[in-house]
gemmi code that builds the backbone of each chain (N, CA, C; Angstrom):
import gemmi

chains = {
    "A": [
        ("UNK", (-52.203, -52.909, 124.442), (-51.557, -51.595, 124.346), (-52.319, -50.699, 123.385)),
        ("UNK", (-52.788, -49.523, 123.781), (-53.074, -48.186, 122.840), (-52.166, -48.030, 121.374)),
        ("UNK", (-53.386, -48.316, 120.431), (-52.266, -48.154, 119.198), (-51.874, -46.514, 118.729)),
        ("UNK", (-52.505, -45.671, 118.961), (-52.558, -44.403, 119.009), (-52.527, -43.368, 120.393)),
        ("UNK", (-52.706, -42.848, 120.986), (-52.601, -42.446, 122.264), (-52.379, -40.943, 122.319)),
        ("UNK", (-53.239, -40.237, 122.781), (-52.905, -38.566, 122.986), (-52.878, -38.527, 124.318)),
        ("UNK", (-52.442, -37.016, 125.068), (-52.436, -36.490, 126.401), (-52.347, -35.110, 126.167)),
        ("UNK", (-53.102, -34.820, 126.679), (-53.999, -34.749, 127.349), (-55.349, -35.244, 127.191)),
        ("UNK", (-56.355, -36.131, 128.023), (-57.362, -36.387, 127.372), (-58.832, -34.842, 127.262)),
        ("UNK", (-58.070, -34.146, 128.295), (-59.282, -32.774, 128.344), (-58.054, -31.925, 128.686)),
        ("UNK", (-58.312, -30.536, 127.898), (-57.400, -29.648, 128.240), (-58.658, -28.446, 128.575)),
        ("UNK", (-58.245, -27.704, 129.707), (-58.656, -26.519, 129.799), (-57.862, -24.996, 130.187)),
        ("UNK", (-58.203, -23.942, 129.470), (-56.876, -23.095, 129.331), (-57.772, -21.972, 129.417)),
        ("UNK", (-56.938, -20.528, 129.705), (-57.028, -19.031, 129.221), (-56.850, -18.753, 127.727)),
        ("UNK", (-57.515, -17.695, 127.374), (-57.341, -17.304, 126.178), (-55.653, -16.871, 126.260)),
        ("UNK", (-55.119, -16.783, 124.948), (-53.852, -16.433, 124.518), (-52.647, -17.115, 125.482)),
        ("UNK", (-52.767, -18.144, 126.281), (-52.158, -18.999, 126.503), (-51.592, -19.930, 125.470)),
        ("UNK", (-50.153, -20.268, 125.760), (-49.358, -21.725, 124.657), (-49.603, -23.081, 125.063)),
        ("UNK", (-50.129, -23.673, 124.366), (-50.400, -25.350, 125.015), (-49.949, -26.368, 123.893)),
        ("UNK", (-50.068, -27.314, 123.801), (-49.708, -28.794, 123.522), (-50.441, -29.715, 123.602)),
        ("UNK", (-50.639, -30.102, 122.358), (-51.369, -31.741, 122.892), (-50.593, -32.869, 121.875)),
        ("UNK", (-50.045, -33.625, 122.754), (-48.988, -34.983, 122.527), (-49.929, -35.796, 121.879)),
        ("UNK", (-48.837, -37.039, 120.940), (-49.712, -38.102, 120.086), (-48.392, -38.702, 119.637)),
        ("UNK", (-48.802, -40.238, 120.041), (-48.058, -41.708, 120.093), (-48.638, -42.509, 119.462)),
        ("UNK", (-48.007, -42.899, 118.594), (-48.190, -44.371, 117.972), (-47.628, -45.216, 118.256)),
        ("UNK", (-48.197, -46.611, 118.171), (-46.829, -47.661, 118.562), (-47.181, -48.293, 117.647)),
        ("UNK", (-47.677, -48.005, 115.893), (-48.247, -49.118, 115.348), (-46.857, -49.474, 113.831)),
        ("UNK", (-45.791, -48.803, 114.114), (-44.755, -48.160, 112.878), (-45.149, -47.885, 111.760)),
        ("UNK", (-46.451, -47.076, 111.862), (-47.045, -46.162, 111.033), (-46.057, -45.386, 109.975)),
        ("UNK", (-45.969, -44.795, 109.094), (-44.561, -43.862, 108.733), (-46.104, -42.355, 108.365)),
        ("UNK", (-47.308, -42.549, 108.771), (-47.503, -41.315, 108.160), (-48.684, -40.813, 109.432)),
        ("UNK", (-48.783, -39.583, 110.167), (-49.441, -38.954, 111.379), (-50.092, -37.822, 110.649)),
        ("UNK", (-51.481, -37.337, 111.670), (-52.332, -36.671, 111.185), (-53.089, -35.717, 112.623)),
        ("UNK", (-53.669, -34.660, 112.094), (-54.208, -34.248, 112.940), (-55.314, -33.955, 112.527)),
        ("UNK", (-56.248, -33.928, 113.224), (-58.228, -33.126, 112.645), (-58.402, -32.769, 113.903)),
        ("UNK", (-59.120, -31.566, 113.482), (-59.861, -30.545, 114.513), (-61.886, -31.075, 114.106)),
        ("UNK", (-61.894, -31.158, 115.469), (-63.550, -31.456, 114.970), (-64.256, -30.633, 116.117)),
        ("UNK", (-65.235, -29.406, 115.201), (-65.975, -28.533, 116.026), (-67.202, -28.954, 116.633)),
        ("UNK", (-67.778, -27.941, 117.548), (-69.148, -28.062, 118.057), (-69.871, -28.609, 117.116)),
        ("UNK", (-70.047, -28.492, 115.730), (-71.417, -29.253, 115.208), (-70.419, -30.735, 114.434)),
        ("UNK", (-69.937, -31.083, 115.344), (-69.118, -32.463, 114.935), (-68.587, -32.814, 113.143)),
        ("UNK", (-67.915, -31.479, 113.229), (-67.528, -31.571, 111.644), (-66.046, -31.569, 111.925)),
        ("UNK", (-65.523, -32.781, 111.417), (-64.055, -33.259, 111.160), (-63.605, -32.454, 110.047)),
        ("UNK", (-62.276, -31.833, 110.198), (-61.473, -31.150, 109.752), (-59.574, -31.803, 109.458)),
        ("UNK", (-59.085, -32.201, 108.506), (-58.122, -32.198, 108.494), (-57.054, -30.672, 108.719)),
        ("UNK", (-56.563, -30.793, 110.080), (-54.948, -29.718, 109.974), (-54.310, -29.865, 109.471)),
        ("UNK", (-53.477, -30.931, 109.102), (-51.582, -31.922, 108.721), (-51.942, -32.767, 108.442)),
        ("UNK", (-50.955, -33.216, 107.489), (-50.201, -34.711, 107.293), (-49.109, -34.605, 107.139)),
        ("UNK", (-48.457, -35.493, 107.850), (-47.576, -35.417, 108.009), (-46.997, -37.003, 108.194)),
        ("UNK", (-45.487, -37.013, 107.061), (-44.886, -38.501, 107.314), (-43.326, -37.742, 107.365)),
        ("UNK", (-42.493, -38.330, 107.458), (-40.746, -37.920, 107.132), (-40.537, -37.481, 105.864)),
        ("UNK", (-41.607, -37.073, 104.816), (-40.906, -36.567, 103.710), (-41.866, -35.279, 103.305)),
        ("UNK", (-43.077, -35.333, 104.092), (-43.492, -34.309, 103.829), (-44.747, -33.547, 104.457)),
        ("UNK", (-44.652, -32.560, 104.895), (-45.649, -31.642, 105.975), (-46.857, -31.251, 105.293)),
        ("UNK", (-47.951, -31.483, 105.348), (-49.240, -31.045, 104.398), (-50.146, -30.201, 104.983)),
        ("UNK", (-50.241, -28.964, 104.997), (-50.911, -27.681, 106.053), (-51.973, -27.623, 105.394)),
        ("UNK", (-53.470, -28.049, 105.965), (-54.388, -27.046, 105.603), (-54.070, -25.931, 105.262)),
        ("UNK", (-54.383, -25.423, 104.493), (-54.238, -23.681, 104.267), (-54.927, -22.918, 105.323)),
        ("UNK", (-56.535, -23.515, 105.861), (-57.113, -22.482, 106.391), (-56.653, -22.942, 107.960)),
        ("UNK", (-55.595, -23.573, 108.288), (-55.116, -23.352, 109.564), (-54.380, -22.515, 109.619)),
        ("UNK", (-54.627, -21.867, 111.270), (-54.123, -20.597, 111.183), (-52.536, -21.126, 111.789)),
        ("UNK", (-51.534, -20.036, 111.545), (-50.203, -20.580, 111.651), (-49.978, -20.405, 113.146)),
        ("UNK", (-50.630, -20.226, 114.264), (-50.668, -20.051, 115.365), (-50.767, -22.068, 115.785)),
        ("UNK", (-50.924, -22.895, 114.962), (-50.882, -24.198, 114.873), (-50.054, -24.766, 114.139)),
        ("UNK", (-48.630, -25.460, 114.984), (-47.442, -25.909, 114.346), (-47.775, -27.452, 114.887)),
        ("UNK", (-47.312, -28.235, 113.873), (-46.469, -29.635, 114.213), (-45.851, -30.384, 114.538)),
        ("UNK", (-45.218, -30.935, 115.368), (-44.186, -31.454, 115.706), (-43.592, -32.571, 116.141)),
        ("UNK", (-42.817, -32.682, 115.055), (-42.302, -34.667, 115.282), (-41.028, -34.540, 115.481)),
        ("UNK", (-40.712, -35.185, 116.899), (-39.679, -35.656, 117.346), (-38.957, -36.712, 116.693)),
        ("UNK", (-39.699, -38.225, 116.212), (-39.525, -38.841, 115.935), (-40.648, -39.355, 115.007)),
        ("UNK", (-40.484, -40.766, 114.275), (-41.752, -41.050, 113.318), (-42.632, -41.472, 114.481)),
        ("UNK", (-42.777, -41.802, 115.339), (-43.535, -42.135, 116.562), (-44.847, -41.146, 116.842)),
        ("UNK", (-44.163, -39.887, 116.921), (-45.179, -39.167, 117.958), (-45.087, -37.606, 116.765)),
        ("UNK", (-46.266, -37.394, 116.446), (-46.435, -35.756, 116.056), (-47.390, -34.857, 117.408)),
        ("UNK", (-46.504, -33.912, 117.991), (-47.076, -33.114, 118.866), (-47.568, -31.309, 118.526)),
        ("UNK", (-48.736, -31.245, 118.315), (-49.707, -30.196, 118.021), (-49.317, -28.853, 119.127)),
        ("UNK", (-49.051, -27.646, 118.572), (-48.496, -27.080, 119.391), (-49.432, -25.599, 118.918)),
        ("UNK", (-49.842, -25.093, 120.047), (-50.897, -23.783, 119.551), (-50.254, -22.924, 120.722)),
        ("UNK", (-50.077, -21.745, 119.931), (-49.684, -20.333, 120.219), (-51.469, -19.612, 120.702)),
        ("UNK", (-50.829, -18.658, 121.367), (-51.852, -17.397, 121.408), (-53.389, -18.039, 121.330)),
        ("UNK", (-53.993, -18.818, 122.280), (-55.332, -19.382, 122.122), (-56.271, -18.905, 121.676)),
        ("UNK", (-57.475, -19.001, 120.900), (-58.748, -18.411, 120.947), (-59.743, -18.964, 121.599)),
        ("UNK", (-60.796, -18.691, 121.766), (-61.747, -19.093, 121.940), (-62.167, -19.724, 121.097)),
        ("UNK", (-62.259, -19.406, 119.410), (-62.532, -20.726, 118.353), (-61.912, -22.507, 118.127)),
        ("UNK", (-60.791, -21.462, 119.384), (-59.827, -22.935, 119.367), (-60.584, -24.077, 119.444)),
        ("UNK", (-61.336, -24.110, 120.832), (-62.147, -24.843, 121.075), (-62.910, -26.150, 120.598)),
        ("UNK", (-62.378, -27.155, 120.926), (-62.576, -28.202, 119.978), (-61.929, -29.382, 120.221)),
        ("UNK", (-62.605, -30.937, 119.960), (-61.828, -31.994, 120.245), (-61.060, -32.007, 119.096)),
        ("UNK", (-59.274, -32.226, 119.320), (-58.129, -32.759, 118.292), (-58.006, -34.404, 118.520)),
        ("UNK", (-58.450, -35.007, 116.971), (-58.079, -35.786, 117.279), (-56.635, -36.128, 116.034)),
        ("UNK", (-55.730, -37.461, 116.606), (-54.639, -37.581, 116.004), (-55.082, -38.683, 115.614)),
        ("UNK", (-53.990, -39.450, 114.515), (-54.303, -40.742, 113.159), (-53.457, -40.603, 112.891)),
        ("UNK", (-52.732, -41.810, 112.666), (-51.989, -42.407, 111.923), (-52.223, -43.337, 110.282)),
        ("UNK", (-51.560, -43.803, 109.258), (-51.949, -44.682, 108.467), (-50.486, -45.494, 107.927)),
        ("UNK", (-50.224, -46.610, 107.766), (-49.007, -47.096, 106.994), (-48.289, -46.240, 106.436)),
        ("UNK", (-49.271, -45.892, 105.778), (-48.587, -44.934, 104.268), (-49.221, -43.998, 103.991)),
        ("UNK", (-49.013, -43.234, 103.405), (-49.576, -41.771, 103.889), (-50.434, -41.331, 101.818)),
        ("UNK", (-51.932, -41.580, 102.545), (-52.632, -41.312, 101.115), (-53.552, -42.416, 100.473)),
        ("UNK", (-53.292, -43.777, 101.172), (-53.519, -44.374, 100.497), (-54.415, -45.629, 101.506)),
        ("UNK", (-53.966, -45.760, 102.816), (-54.380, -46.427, 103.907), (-55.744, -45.929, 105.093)),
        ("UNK", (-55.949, -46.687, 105.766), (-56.795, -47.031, 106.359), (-56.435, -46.171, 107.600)),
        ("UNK", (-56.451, -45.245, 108.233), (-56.566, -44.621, 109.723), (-56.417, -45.057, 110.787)),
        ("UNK", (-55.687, -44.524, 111.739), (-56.179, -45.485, 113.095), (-56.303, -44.028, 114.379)),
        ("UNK", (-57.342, -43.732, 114.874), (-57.459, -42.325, 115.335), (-57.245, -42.723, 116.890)),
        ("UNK", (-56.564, -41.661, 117.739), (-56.838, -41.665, 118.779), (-57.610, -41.550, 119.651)),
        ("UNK", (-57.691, -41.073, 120.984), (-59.392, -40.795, 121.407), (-59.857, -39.379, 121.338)),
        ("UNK", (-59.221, -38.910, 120.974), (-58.997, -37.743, 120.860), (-58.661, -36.816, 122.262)),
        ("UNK", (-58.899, -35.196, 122.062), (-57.997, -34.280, 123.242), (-59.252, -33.019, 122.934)),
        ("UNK", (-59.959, -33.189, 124.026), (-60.956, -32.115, 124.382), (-60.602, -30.416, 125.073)),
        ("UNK", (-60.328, -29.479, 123.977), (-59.673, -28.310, 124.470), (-60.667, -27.688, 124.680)),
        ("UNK", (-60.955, -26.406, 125.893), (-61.716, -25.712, 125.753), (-61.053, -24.321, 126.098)),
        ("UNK", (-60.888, -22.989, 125.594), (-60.830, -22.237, 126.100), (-61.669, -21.416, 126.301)),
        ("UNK", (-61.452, -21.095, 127.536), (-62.263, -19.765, 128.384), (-61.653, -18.228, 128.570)),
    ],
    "B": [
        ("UNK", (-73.015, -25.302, 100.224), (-72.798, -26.333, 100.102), (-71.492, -27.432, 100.184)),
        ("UNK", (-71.887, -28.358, 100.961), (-70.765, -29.459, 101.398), (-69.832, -30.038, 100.001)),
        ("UNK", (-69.013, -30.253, 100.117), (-68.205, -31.141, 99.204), (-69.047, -32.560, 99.274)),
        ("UNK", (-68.668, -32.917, 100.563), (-69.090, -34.051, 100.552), (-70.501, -34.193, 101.314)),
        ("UNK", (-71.919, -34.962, 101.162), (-72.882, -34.661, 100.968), (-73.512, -36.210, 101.769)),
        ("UNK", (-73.589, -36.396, 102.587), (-74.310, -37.477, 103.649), (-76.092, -37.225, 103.625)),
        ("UNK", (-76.424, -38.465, 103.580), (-78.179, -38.262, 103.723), (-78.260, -40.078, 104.255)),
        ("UNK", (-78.794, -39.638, 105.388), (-79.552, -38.906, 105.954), (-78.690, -38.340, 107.026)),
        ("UNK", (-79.330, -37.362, 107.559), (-78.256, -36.560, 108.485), (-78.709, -37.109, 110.126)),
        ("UNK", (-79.978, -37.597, 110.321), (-80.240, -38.964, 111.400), (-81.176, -39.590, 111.201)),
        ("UNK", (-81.139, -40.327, 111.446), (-81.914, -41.979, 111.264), (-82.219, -42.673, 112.542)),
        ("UNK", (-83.469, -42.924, 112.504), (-83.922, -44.030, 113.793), (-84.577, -45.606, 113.412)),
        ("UNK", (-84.162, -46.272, 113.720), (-84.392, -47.625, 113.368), (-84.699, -48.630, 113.923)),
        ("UNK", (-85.622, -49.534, 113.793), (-85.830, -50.909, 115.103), (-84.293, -51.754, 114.785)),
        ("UNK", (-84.334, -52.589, 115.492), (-83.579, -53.396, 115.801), (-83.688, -54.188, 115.081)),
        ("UNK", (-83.059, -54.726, 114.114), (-83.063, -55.803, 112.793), (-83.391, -55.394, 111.147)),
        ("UNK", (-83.544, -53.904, 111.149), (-83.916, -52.912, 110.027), (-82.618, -53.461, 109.168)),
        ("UNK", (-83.354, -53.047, 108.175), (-81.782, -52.683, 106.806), (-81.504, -51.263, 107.003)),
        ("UNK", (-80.422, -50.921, 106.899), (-80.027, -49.392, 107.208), (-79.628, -49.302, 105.534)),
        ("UNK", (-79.509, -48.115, 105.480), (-78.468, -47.675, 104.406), (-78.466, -46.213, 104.277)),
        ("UNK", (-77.371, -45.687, 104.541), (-76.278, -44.421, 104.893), (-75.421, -43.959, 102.969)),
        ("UNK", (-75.753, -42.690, 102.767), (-75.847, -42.389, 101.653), (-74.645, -41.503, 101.661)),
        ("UNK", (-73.707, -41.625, 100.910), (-72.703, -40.173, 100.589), (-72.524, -39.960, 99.202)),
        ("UNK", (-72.638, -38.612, 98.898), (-72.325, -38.406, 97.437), (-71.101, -37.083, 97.191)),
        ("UNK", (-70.073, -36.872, 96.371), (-69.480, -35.972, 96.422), (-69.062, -35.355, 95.174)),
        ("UNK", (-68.119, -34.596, 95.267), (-68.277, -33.734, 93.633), (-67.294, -33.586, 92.890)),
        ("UNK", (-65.775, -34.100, 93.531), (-65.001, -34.095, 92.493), (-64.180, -35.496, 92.912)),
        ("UNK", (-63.369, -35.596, 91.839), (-62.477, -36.843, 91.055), (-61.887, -37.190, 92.750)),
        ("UNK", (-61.723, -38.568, 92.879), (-61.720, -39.099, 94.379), (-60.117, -40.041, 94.105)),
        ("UNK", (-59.495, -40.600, 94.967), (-58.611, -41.915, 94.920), (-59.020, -43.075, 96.011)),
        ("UNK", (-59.725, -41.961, 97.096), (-60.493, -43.311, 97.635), (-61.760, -42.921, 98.845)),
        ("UNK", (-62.898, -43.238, 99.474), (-63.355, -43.091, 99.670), (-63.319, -43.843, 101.413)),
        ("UNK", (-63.321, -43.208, 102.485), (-63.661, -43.474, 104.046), (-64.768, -43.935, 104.375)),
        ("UNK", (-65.189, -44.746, 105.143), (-66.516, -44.896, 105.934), (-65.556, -45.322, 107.458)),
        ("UNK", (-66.107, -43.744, 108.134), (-65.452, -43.863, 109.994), (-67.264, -44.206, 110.778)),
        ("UNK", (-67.079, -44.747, 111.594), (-67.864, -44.571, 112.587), (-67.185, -43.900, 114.134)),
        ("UNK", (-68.145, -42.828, 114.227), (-67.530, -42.175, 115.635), (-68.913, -42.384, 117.028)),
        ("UNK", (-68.297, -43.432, 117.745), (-69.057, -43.665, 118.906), (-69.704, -42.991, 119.826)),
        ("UNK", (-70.868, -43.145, 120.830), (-71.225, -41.916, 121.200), (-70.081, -41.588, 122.424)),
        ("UNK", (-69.018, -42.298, 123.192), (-68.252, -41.713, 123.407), (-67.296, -40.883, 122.986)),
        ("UNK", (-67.032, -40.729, 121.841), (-66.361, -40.041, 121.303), (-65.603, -40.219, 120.412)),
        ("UNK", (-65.132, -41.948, 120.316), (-64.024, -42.559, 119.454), (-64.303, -42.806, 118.143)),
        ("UNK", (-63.444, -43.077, 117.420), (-63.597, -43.046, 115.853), (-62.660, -44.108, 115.692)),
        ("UNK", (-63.439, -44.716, 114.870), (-63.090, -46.103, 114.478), (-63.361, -46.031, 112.615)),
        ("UNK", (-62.357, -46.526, 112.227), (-62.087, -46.782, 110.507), (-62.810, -47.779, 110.311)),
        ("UNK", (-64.193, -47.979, 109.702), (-64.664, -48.836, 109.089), (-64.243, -49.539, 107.526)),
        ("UNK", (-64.064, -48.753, 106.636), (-63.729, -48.939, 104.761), (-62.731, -48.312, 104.480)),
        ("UNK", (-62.565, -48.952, 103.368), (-61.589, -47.749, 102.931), (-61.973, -48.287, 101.162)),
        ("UNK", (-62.217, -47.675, 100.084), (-62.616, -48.264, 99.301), (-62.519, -47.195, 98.070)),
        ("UNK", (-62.004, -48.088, 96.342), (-61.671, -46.969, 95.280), (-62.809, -47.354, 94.504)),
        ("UNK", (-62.885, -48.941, 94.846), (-63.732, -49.373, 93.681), (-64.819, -50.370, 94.611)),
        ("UNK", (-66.032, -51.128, 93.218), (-66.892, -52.130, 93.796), (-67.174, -51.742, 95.493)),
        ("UNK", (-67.212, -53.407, 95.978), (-67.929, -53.499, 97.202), (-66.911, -53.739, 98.313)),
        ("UNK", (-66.996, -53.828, 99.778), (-66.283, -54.309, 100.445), (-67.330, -54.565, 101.776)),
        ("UNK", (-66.842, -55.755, 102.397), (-68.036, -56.456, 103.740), (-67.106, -57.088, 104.394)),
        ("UNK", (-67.887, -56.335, 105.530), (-66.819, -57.097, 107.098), (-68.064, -57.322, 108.244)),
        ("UNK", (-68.143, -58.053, 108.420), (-69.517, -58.763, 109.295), (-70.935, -58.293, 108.636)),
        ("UNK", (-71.862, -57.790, 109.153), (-73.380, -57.114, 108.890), (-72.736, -55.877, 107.946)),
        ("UNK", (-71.790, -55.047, 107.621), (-71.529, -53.701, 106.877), (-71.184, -54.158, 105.694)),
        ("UNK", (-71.886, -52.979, 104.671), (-71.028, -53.581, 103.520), (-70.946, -51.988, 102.930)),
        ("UNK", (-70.287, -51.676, 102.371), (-70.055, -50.492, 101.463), (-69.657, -51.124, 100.024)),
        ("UNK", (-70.349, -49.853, 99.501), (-70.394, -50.081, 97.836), (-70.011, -48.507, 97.339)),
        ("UNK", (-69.406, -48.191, 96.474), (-68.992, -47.096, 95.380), (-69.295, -47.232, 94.201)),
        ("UNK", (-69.931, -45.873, 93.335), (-69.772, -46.023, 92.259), (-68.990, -44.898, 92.223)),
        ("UNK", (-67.760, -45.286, 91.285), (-67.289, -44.006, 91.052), (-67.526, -42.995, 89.703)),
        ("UNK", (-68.238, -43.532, 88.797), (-68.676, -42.627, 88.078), (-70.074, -41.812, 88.322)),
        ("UNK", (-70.833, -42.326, 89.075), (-71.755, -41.778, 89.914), (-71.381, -40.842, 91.063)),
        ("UNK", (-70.339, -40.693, 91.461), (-69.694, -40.158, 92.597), (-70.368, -40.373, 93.799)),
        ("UNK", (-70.547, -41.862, 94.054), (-72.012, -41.735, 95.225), (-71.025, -43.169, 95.823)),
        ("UNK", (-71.513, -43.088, 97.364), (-71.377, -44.560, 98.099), (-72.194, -44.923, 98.949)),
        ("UNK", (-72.752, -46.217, 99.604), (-73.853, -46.195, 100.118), (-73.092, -47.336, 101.452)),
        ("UNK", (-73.223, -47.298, 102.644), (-73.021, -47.794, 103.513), (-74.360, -48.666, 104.356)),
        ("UNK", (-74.279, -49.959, 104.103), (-75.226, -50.763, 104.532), (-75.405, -51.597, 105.847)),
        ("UNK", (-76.198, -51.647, 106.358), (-75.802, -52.704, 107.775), (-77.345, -53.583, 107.925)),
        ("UNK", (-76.953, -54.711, 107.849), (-77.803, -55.417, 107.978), (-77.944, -56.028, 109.256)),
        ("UNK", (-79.310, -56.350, 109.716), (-79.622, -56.870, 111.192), (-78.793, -56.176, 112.021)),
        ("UNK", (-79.544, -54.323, 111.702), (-78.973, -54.128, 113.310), (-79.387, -53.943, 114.234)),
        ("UNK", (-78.374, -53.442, 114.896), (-78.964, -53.796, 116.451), (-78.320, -52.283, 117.552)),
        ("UNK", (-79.181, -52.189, 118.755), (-78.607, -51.137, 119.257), (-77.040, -50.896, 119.331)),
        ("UNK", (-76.481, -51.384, 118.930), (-74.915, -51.287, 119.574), (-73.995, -50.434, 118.159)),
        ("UNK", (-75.001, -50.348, 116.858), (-74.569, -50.375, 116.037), (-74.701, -48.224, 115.887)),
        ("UNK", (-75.846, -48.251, 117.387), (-75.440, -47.039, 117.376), (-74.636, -45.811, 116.996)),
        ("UNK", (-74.553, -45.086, 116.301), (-73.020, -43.726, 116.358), (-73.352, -43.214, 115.398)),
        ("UNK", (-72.473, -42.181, 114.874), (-71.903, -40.994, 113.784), (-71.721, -41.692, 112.841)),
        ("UNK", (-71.774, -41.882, 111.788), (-71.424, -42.632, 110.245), (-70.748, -41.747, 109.464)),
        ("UNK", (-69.310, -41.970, 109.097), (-68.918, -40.638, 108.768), (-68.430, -40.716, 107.360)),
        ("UNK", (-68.759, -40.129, 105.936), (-68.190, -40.009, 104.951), (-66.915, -39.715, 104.640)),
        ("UNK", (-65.735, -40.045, 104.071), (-65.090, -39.326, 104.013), (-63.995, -39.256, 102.874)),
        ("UNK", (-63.904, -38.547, 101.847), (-63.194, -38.921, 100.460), (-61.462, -37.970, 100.473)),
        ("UNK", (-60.786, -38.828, 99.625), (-59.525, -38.402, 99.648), (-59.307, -37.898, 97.934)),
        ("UNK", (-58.687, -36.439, 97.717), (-58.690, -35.764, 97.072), (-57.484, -34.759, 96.691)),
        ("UNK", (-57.124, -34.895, 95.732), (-55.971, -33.891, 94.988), (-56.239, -32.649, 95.061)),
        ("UNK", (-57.893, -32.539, 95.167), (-58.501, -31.131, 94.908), (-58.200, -30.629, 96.255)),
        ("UNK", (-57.796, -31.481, 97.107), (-57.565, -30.732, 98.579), (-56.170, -30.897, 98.751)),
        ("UNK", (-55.677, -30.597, 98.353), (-54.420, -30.532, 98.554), (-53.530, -31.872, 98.703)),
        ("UNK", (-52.262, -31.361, 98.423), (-50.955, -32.569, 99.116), (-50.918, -33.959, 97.603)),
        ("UNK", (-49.911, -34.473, 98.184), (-48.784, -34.746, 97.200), (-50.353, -36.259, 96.425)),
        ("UNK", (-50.830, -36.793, 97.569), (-51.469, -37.924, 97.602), (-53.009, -37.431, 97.695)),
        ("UNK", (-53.213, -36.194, 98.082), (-54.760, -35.662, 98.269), (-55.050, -35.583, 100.154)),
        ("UNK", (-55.725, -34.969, 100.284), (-56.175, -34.806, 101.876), (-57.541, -35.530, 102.100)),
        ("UNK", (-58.215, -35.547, 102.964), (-59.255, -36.323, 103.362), (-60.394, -34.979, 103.545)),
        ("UNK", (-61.480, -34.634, 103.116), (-62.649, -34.123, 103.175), (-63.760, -35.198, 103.756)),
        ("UNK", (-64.414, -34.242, 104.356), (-65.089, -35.176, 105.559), (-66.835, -34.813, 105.218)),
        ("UNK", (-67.832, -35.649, 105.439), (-69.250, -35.107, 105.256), (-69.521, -34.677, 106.769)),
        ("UNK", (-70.884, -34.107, 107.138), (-70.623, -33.974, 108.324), (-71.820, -34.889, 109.359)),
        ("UNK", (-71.805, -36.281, 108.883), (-72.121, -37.759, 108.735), (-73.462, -37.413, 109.563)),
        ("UNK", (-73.648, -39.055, 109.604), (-74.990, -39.785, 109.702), (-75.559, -40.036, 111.221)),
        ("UNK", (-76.351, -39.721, 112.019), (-76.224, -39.866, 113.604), (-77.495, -40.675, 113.523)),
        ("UNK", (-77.446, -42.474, 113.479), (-77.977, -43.247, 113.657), (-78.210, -43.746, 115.025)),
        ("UNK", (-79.634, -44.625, 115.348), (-80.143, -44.888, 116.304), (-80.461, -46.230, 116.469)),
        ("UNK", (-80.176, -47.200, 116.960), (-81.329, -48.243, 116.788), (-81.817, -48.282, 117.941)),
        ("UNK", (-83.160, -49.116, 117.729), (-84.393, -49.351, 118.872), (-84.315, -50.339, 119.195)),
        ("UNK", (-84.091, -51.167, 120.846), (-84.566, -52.099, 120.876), (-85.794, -52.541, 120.380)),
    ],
}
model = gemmi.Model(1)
for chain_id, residues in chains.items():
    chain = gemmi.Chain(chain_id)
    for i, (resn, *xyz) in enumerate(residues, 1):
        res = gemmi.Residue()
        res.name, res.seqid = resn, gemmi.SeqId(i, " ")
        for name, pos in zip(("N", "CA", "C"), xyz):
            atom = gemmi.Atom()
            atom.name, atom.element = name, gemmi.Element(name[0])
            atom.pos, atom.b_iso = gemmi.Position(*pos), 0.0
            res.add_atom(atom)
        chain.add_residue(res)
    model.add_chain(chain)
structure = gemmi.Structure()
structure.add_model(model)
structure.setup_entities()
């Protein structure tokens, strides 16, 4: 079984379109993550995020919200697309949040046009 | 200039070389990453490390932390050992309750048959 798991594995969209990209753990992680990693393959933390507390990059733009249903799954939710959007998201989990070892998904290849 | 500071930025190597993958960074750390990201795309958690050494088959990572430097080693490798080598330190200076993860923008190694 996938210890991490996103869906979409490729997204392709219009500019200023709303999209989503889902993320599952099955590992009872208590702490989820997101990174944006651009064209010149530079990993970026967006969030962290566990049940006690939401951690925003600053330089994400707020057109990029979070969202946990449950401790299971944090789902990435982008407003109004850009074209900078552009970029594989990938999601991670860790035990404990700060202090552990990662476990990343395969990540979610967005492109907008 | 990077926070965090990877050298070499690619490397080509025969097959059975000593490697060694360099990161250095600039402020006060709690712990230090070594990811490898495959040339498909996946990212895999190699280390995770505050202090001394740590070895899991042919890899070994070492820290100094008053040096602010870590060096990622692989002995007898071999093509498969192929990928991205990715730095990556966890920091107060970046925000959040535990620190965020700052990323170098890693190592794109080769080996030769």
């Amino acid at each position: 079984d996938t210890a991490v798991s996103q869906t979409p594995k490729y997204l392709v969209t219009q500019m200023g379109n709303d999209k989503s990209i889902k993320c599952e753990q099955n590992l009872g992680h208590d702490t989820m993550y997101w990174y944006k990693q651009d064209s010149k393959k530079f990993l970026k933390i967006m969030f962290s995020y566990n049940n006690k507390e939401l951690i925003i990059n600053e330089t994400v733009p707020n057109r990029f919200s979070p969202k946990s249903p449950d401790k299971a799954h944090l789902n990435l939710h982008i407003n109004s697309l850009e074209l900078g959007d552009s970029a594989v998201y990938f999601c991670a989990s860790s035990p404990l949040y700060g202090a552990d070892t990662q476990y990343f998904g395969p990540g979610t290849r967005l492109t907008v046009l | 200039k990077n926070e965090v500071e990877q050298s070499p930025q690619n490397l080509t190597a025969q097959e059975g070389e000593f490697i060694t993958i360099n990161c250095s960074y600039s402020v006060g750390i709690s712990a230090l990453h070594w990811l490898q990201q495959h040339p498909g795309g996946g990212i895999v958690s190699l280390f995770m490390l505050s202090s001394g050494k740590k070895k899991h088959g042919r890899l070994i990572a070492t820290i100094n932390i008053q040096e602010k430097h870590s060096s990622l080693h692989i002995t007898a490798s071999h093509p498969r050992d192929s990928a991205v080598y990715i730095c990556a330190v966890r920091s107060r200076a970046y925000g959040g309750s535990q620190g965020n993860l700052i990323f170098g923008k890693g190592t794109k190694l080769s080996v030769k048959p």
